[in-house]
C-alpha positions in Angstrom: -18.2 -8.9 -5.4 -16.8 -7.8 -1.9 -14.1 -9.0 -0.5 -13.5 -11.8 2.2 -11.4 -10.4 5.3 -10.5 -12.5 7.9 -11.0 -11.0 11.8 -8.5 -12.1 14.6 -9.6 -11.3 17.9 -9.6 -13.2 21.5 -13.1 -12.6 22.7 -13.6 -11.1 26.2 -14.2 -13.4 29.3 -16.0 -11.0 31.0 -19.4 -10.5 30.1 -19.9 -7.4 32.4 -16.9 -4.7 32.3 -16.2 -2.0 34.5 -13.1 0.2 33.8 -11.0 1.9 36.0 -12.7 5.3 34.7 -16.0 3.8 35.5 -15.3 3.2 39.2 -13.9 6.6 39.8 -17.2 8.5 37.6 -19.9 6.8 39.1 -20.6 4.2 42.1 -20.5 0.4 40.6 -23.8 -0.3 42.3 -24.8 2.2 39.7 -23.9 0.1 37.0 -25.1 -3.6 38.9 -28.9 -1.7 38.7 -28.4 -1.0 35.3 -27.5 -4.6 34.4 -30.2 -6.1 36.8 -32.9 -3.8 35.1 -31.5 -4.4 31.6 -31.6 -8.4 32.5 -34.8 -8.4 34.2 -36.6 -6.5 31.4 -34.8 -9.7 28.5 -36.1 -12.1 30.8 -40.0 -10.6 31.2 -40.1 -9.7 27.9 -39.1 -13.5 26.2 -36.1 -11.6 24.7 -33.5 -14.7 23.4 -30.6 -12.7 23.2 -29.3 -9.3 23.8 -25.8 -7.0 24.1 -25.7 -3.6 25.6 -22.8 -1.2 26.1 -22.3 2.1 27.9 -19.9 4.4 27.1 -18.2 7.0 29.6 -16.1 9.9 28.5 -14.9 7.7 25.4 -14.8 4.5 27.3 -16.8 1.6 27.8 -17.4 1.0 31.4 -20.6 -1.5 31.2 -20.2 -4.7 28.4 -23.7 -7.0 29.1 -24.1 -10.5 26.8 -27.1 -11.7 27.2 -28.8 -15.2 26.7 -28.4 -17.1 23.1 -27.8 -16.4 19.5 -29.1 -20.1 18.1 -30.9 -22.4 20.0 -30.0 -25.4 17.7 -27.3 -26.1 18.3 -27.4 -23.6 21.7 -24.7 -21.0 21.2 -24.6 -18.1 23.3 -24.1 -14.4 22.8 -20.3 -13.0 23.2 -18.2 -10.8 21.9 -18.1 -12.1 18.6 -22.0 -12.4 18.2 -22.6 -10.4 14.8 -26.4 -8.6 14.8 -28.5 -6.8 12.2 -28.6 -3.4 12.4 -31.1 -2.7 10.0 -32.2 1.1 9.9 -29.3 2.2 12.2 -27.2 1.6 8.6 -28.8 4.7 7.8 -26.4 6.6 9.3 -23.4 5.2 7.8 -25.4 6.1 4.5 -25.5 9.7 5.3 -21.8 9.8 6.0 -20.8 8.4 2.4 -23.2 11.4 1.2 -21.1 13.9 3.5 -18.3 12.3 2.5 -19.0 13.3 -1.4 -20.3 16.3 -0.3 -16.8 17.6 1.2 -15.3 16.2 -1.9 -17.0 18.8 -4.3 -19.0 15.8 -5.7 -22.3 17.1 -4.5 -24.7 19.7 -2.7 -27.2 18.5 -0.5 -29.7 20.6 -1.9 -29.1 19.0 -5.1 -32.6 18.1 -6.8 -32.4 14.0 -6.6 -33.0 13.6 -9.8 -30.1 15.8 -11.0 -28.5 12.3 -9.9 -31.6 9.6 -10.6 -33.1 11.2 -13.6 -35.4 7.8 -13.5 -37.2 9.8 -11.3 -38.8 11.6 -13.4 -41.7 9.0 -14.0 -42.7 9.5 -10.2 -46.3 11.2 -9.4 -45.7 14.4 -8.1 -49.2 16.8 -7.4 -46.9 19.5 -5.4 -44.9 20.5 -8.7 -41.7 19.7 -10.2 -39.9 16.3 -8.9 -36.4 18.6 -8.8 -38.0 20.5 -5.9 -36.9 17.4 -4.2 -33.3 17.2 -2.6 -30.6 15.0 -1.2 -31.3 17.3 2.1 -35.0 15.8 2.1 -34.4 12.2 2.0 -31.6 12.3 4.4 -33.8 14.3 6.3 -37.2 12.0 5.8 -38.7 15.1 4.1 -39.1 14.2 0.4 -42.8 12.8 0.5 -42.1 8.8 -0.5 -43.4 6.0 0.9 -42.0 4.7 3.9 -41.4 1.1 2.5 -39.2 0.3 -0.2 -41.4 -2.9 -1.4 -44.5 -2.5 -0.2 -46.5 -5.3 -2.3 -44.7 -8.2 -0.7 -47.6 -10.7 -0.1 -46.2 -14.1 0.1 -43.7 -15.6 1.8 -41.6 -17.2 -1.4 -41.2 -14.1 -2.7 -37.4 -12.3 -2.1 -37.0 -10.7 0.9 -36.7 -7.3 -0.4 -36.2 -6.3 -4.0 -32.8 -7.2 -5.5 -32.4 -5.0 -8.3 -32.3 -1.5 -9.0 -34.7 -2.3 -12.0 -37.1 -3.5 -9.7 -37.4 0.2 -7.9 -37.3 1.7 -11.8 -40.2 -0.3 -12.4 -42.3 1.0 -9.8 -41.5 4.2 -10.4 -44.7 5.5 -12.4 -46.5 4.2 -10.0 -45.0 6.1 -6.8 -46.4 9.1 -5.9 -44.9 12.2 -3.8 -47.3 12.8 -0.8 -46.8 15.6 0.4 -44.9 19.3 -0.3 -41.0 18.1 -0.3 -39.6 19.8 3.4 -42.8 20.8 5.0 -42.8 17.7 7.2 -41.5 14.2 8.7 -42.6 11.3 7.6 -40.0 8.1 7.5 -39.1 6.3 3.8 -36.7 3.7 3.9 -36.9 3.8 0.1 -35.6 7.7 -0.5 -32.3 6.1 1.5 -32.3 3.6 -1.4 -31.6 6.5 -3.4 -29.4 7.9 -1.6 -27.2 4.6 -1.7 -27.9 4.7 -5.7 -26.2 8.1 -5.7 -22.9 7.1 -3.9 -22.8 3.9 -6.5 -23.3 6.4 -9.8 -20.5 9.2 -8.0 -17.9 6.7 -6.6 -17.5 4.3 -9.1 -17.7 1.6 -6.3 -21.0 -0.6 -5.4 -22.5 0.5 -2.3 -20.3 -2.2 0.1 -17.1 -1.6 -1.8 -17.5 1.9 -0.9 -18.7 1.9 2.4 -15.8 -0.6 3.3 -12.8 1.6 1.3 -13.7 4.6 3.0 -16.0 3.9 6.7 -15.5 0.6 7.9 -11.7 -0.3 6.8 -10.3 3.4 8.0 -12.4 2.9 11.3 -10.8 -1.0 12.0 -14.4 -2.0 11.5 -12.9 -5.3 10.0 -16.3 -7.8 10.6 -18.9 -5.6 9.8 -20.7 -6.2 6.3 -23.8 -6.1 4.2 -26.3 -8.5 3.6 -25.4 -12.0 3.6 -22.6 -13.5 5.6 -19.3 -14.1 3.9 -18.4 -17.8 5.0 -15.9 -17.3 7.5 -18.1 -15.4 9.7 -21.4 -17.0 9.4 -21.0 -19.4 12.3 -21.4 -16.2 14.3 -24.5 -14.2 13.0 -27.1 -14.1 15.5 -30.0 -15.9 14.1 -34.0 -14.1 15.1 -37.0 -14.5 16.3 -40.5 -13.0 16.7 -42.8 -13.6 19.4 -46.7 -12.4 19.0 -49.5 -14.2 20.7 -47.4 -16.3 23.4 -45.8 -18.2 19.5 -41.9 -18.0 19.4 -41.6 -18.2 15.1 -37.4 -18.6 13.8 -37.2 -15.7 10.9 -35.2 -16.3 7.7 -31.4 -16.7 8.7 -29.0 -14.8 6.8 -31.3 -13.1 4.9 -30.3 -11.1 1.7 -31.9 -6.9 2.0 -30.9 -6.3 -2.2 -31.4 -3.1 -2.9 -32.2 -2.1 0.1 -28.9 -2.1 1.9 -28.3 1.2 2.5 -31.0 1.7 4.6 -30.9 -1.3 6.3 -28.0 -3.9 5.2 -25.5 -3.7 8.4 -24.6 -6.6 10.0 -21.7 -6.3 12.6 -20.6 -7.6 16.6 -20.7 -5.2 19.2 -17.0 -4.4 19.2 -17.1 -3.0 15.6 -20.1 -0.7 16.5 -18.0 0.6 19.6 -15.4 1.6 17.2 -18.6 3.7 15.5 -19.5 4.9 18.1 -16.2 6.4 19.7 -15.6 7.9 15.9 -19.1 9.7 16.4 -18.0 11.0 20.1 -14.8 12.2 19.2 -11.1 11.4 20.2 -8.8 14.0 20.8 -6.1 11.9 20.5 -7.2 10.4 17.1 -8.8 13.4 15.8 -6.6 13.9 12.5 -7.4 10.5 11.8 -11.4 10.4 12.3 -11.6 13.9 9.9 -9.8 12.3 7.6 -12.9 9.9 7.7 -15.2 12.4 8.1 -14.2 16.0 9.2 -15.6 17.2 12.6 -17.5 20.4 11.2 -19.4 18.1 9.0 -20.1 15.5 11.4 -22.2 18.0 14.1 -23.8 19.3 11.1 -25.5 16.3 10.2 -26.9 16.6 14.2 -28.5 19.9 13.8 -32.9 19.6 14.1 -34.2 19.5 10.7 -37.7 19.2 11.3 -39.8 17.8 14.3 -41.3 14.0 15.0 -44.7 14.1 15.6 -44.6 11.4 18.8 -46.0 7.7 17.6 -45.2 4.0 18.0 -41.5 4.9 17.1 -41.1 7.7 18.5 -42.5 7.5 22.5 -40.9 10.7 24.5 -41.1 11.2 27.8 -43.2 14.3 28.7 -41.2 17.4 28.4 -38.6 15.6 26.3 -38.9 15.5 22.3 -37.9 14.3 19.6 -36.4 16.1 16.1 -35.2 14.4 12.7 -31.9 15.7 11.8 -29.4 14.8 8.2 -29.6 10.6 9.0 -30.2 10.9 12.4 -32.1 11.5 15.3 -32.3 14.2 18.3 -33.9 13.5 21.3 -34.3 16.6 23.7 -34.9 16.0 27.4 -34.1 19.1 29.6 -30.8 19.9 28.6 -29.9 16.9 27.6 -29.6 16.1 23.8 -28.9 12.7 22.9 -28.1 11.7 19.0 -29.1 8.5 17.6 -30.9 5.9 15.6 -33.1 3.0 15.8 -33.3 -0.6 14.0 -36.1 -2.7 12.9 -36.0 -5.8 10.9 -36.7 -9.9 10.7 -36.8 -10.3 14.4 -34.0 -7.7 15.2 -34.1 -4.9 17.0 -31.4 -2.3 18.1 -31.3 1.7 19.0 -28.0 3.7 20.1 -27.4 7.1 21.6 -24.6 9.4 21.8 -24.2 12.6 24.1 -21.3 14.7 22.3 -20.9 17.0 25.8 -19.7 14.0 27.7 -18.6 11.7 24.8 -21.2 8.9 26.2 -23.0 6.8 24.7 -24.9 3.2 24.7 -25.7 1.0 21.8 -27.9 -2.6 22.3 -29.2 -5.7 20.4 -31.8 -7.8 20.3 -32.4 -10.5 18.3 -36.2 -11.2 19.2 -39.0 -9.3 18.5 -41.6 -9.9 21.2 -45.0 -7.8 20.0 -47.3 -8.9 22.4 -49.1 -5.9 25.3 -47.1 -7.9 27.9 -43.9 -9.0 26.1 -43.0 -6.1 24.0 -39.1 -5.1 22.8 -39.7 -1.8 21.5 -41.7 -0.9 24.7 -38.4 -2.6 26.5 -36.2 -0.4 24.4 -37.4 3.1 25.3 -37.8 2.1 29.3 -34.1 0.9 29.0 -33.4 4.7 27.2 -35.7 6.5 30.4 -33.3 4.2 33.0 -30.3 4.9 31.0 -31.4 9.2 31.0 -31.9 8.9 34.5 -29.0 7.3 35.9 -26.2 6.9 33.4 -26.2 9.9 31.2 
């Protein structure tokens, strides 16, 4: 059971920010575009609620809140507004496996079931289930099934599964679908074993861990998993979807089981700055962050491990591109290389950035998940990245 912990904060007045760093980098009318496009695009788009942050050379130099977090009673989005972050957990994930890793506790070319010998009930027509490693599931390389659960048909059923048991189950029934490395295709559930691993090495269930040795270290002291611990439920953003001109509520405070460490995070927008400036890079706080993480290991998990064949979830602009990487993301355009990650779940939607040369960055929310041609978030989401690549970073 994790423990409760009590945040103390006074929450900004400001909803827009502009630091003294800002003014002198880059003309303020700069950053009045970016906050009318970023608005317009909510509004056009039926989007209920929204946060987005830029960061400058460390700093945050744009803070938007946007619109509501409940409508019943209406509550609107601030500082303290706590979002899902669904896949973008993943990267957390692949820290507490680099983490081990620097420890001695682990290779990533470990065969997976070296660690999960339930494995060895899986379908595998390419060979031996050991020719499958930690590097290919934190690389989205090991051949399993994108979904964790994917025989959810009715709507009283759990959200996801809640038991390890339940993914044991299904085991001699999974299959390996394709040679392990040779390509990219996304699996939320070969993160689920990644998250089994760090339970069976530390000692520690998955959130005990990730809070002992990420979030506590990093001040991240309102960022959890799964379902709301009562002292901070009043703010968790509820979520909507909207599809065929029909705004529909999704299930509040919903539990992710098993499935938390690819897509359990829940935290407000000053935690994940905190993140964020930990993945940039502070000179000043450097022996600090390696202790967390050293430096070396960090940009390792950014090198290209494979390409992304450009989809629904993966639009590029043309010359730009797109390459999977240890838990995150690369996206090439010119020579710019942004690092990232993208989040998907019950309503929510979310995607953040970081360019190590310049220690920028941006990170935004959204609680509504408009899928219509016209009102669409994740078509919002890359035109905000374009805008964002062509006059921020």
């Amino acid at each position: 059971m994790r423990t409760l912990r009590i945040w103390l904060s006074i929450p900004m007045l400001l909803s827009v920010v502009v630091s003294p760093l800002a003014a002198q980098s880059a003309p303020a009318a700069d950053f009045a575009a970016i906050k009318s496009f970023y608005e317009s695009g909510l509004r056009s788009n039926g989007i209920l609620g929204s946060s987005l942050i830029l960061i400058r050379n460390g700093d945050v130099v744009l803070h938007d809140n946007y619109g509501v977090q409940s409508q019943s009673p209406a509550v609107t989005v601030d500082d303290s507004t706590t979002y899902h972050w669904a896949s973008c957990t993943k990267t957390l994930t692949g820290i507490a496996i680099m983490q081990l890793r620097d420890r001695g506790l682990l290779s990533l070319d470990d065969p997976l079931i070296k660690y999960i010998p339930e494995l060895a009930a899986v379908h595998d027509p390419y060979g031996s289930i050991s020719k499958v490693t930690i590097r290919h599931v934190m690389s989205h390389s090991g051949g399993f099934r994108d979904a964790t659960w994917p025989w959810r048909d009715a709507d009283w059923q759990p959200f996801e599964p809640t038991q390890w048991s339940q993914i044991v189950a299904m085991m001699p029934y999974t299959n390996v679908a394709f040679e392990p490395g040779s390509r990219f295709s996304y699996s939320n559930l070969g993160v689920v074993f990644l998250g089994e691993i760090i339970e069976r090495l530390s000692g520690d269930p998955y959130q005990l861990y990730m809070e002992k040795n990420i979030l506590l270290p990093l001040g991240m002291t309102r960022t959890y998993f799964d379902r709301s611990p009562y002292n901070l439920l009043r703010y968790r953003s509820h979520s909507w979807d909207l599809k065929d001109g029909k705004l529909t509520e999704d299930e509040f405070d919903f539990n992710t089981g098993i499935t938390r460490s690819n897509g359990g995070l829940n935290a407000p927008l000053p935690d994940m700055i905190k993140y964020l400036q930990f993945l940039l890079g502070d000179p000043a706080r450097q022996v600090e962050c390696d202790a967390i993480l050293n430096r070396g290991s960090l940009e390792e998990m950014w090198k290209p491990y494979l390409p992304v064949v450009p989809d629904d979830d993966f639009v590029s602009r043309p010359g730009a591109h797109d390459s999977v990487t240890t838990s995150f993301f690369v996206h090439t355009d010119g020579k710019l290389r942004l690092i990232g990650h993208a989040g998907w779940q019950n309503g929510f939607r979310s995607h953040f950035y970081i360019d190590p040369a310049t220690r920028s960055a941006y990170i935004v929310a959204y609680n509504t998940d408009a899928q219509d041609k016209t009102q669409n978030t994740r078509s919002f989401d890359f035109e905000l990245r374009d805008e964002l690549i062509d006059h921020f970073f």
